[in-house]
C-alpha positions in Angstrom: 0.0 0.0 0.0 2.8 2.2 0.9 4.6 1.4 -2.3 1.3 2.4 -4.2 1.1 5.7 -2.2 4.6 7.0 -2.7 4.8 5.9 -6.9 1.3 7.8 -7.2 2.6 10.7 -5.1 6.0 10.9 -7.2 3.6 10.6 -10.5 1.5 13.5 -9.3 4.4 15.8 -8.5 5.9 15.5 -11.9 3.3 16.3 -13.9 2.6 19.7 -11.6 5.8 20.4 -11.9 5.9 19.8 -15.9 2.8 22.5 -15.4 4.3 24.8 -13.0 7.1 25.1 -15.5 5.5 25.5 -18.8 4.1 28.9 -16.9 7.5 29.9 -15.9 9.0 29.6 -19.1 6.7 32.4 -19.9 7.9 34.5 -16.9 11.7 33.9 -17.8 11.1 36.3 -20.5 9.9 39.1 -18.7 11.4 38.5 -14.9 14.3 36.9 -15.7 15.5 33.6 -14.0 15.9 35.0 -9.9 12.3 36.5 -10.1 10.8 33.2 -11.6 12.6 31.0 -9.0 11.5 33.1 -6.5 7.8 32.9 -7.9 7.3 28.9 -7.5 7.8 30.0 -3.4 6.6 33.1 -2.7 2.9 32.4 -4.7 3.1 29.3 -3.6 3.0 30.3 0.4 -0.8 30.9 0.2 -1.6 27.8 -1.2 1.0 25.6 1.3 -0.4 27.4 3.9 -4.2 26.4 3.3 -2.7 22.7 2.7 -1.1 22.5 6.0 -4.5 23.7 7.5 -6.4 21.2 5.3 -4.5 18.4 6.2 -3.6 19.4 10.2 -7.4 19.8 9.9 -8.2 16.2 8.6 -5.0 14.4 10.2 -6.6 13.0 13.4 -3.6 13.4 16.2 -1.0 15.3 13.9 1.1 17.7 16.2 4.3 19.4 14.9 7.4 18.3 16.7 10.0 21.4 15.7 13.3 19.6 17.3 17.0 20.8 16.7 17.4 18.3 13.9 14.1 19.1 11.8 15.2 22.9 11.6 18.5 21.6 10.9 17.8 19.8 7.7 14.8 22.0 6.6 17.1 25.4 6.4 19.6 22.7 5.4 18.0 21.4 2.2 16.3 25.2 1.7 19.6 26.9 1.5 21.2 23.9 -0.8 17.9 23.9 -2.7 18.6 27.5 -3.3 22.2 27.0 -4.0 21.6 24.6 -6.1 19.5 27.0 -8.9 22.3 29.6 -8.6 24.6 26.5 -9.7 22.7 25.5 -12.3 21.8 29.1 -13.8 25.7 30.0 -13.8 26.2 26.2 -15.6 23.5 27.1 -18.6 24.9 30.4 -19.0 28.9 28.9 -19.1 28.4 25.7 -20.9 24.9 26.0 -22.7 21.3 24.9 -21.4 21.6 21.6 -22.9 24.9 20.7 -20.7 23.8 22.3 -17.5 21.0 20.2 -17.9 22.9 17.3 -18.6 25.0 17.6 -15.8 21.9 18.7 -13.1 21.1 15.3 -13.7 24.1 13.9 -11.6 21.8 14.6 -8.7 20.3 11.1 -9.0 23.7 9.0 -8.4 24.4 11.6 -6.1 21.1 11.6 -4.3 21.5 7.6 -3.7 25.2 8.1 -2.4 24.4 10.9 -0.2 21.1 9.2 0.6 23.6 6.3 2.1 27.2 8.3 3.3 25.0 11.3 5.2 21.5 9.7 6.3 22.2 6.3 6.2 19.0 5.3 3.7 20.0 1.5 1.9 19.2 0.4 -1.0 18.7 -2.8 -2.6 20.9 -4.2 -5.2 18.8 -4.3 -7.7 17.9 -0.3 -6.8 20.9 0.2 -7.0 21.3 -1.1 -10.5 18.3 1.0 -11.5 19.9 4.1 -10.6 22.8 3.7 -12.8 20.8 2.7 -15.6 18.3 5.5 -14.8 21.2 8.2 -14.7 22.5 6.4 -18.2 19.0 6.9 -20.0 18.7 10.5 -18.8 22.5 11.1 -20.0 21.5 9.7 -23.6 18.1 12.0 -23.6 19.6 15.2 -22.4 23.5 15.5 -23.7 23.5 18.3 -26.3 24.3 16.3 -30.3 27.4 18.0 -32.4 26.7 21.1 -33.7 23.4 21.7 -30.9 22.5 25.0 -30.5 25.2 26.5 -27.5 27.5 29.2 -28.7 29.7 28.2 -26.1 32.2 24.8 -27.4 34.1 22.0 -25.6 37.4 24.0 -26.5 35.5 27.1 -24.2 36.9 26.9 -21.3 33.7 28.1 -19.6 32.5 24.9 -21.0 34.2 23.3 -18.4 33.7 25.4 -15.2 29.8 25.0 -16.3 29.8 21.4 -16.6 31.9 21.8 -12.6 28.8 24.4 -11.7 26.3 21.7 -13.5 27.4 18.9 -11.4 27.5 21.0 -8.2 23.7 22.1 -8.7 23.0 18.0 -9.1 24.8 17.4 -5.0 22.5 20.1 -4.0 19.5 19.1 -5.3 21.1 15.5 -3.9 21.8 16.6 -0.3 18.0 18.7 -0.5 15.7 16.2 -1.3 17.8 13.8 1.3 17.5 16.7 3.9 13.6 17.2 3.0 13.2 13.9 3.8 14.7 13.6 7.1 13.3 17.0 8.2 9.6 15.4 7.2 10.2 12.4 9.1 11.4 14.7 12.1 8.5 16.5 12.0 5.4 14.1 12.3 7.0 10.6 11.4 3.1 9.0 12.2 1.3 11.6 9.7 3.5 11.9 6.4 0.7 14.0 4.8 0.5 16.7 7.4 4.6 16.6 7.7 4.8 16.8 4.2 2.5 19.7 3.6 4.0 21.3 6.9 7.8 21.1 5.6 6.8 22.5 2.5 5.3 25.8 4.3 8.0 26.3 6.6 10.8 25.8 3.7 8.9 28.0 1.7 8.6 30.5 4.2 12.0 30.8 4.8 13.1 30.6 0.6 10.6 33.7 0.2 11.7 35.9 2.6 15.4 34.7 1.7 15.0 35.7 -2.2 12.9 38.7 -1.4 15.7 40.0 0.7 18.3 39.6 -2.2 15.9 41.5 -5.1 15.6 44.0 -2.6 18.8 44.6 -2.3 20.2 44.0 -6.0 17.0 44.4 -8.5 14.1 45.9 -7.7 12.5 46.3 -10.9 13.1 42.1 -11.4 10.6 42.1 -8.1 8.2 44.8 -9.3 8.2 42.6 -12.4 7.1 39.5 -10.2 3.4 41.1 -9.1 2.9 42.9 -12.2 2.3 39.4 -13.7 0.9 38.0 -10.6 -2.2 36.4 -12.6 0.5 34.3 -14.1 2.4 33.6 -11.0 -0.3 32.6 -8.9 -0.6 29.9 -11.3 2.9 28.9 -11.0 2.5 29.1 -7.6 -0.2 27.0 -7.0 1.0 24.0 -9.3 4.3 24.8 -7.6 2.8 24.1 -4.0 1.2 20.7 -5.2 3.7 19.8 -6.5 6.2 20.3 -3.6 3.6 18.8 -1.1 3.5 15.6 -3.6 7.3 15.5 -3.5 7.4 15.8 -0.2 4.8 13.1 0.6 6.6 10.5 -1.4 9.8 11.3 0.0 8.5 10.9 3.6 7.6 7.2 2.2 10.7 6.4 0.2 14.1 7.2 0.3 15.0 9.6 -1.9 16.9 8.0 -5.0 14.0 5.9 -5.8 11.6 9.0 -5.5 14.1 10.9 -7.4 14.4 7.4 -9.9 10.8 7.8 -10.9 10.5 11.1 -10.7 11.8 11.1 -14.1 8.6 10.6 -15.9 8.6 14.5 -16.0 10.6 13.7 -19.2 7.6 11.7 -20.9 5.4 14.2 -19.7 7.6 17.2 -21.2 8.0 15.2 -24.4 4.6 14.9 -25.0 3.5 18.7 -23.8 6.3 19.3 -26.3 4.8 17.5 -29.3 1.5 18.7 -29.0 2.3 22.5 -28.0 5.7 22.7 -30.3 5.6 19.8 -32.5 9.0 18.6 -31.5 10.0 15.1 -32.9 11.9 12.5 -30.6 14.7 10.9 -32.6 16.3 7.4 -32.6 18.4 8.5 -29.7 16.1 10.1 -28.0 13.6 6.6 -28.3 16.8 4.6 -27.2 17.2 6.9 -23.7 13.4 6.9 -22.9 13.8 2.8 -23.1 16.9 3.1 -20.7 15.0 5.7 -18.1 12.0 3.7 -18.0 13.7 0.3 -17.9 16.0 2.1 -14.7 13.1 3.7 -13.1 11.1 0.4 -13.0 14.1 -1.2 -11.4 14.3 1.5 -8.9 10.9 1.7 -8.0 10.4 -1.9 -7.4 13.9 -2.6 -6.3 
């Protein structure tokens, strides 16, 4: 039942985050990438904070237990989670988007290792086995072909300090998801909805005001830009928020490399929002890595 619960959770939480970011591509253009990031938490708030009430309100017996450790790895995993988009943005603008996507996803490999050096989480052999040929598929899918569209070339050396910036945004997003976890499970380790939606607040909170502060201090206009377009963003928001609260849920379930494993059917799911909205084509080696990533993520999930 549990196994259900957390693959259904995972499955949600991709496809509101395929639809939180199809509405901040459009806000890229006009905000630029800080103000975008900092509109999946700040319009989200709203919308965390009614699910925390919903769910404290249906959750017979849930109580918050803020210890030392769960404020520990929820500022933890906020501030890496943060760390980690600065990582990435300064790796798409060095080495291309296609790289520093590429390289962002080392965060699965690296979510297992840190998942089992730093929290102790185990996984099974054959888990194991599906991350590697998880992280293989997604390789084959997302590394840029000769001649791709990235002014920037292997003999760049930018090239290579963003593909070092690309795979330091994959151990953050590693060590957050890990510290998400633990900070749920500190939190209300008999109610994993209401610590799930509860973590998700609290983070959220503390991102906001974080993010805020900086635009404050170095681009105003970027955070003027932000409620101007506020019917937009409180879309983003809101699919943001479920989509957090679904990640969350599953990772209070699972350990985090399988959640992150399967949370790769947001490539599918992009695919196919790409084919209908943009009529983009897969090609043969784009067909060969979706085979890999869903052969990998099967092993992972059942592993």
């Amino acid at each position: 039942m549990l196994t259900v619960l957390w693959i259904s959770a995972t499955v949600a939480a991709s496809a509101f985050q395929v639809a939180r970011n199809a509405v901040q591509r459009g806000l890229m253009t006009t905000s630029g990438p800080w103000a975008a990031t900092l509109v999946r938490f700040m319009f989200g708030l709203p919308f965390s904070y009614a699910f925390a009430v919903l769910a404290a309100g249906f959750t017979q017996g849930a109580k918050a237990h803020l210890s030392h450790a769960f404020w520990l790895y929820a500022m933890t995993g906020a501030v890496a989670q943060v760390l980690a988009t600065a990582c990435l943005l300064v790796a798409m603008r060095r080495a291309g988007f296609a790289v520093g996507t590429a390289m962002q996803q080392s965060s699965l490999p690296l979510a297992a290792v840190v998942g089992l050096v730093v929290f102790g989480d185990r996984l099974s052999a054959a888990a194991w086995a599906g991350v590697a040929v998880t992280t293989a598929g997604l390789l084959i899918l997302s590394w840029p072909v000769r001649g791709a569209a990235s002014p920037l070339t292997k003999q760049n050396p930018r090239w290579v300090s963003g593909g070092v910036f690309g795979v330091l945004a994959g151990l953050m997003f590693g060590y957050s998801l890990n510290a998400y976890r633990h900070a749920a499970l500190g939190l209300d380790p008999a109610h994993p909805l209401f610590s799930a939606v509860s973590t998700v607040a609290i983070t959220q909170t503390a991102q906001t005001l974080a993010i805020s502060l900086l635009l404050i201090i170095w681009d105003r206009q970027a955070l003027r830009s932000v409620f101007a377009a506020w019917r937009a963003s409180l879309s983003a928001g809101l699919f943001g928020s479920l989509a957090s609260c679904a990640w969350l849920l599953a990772l209070t379930l699972a350990p985090a490399a399988q959640v992150r494993a399967l949370g790769v059917v947001e490539a599918p799911m992009a695919a196919f929002a790409g084919r209908r909205l943009f009529l983009e084509r897969l090609g043969l080696r784009q067909a060969a890595g979706g085979a890999a990533t869903l052969a990998g993520v099967l092993m992972t999930a059942l592993g």
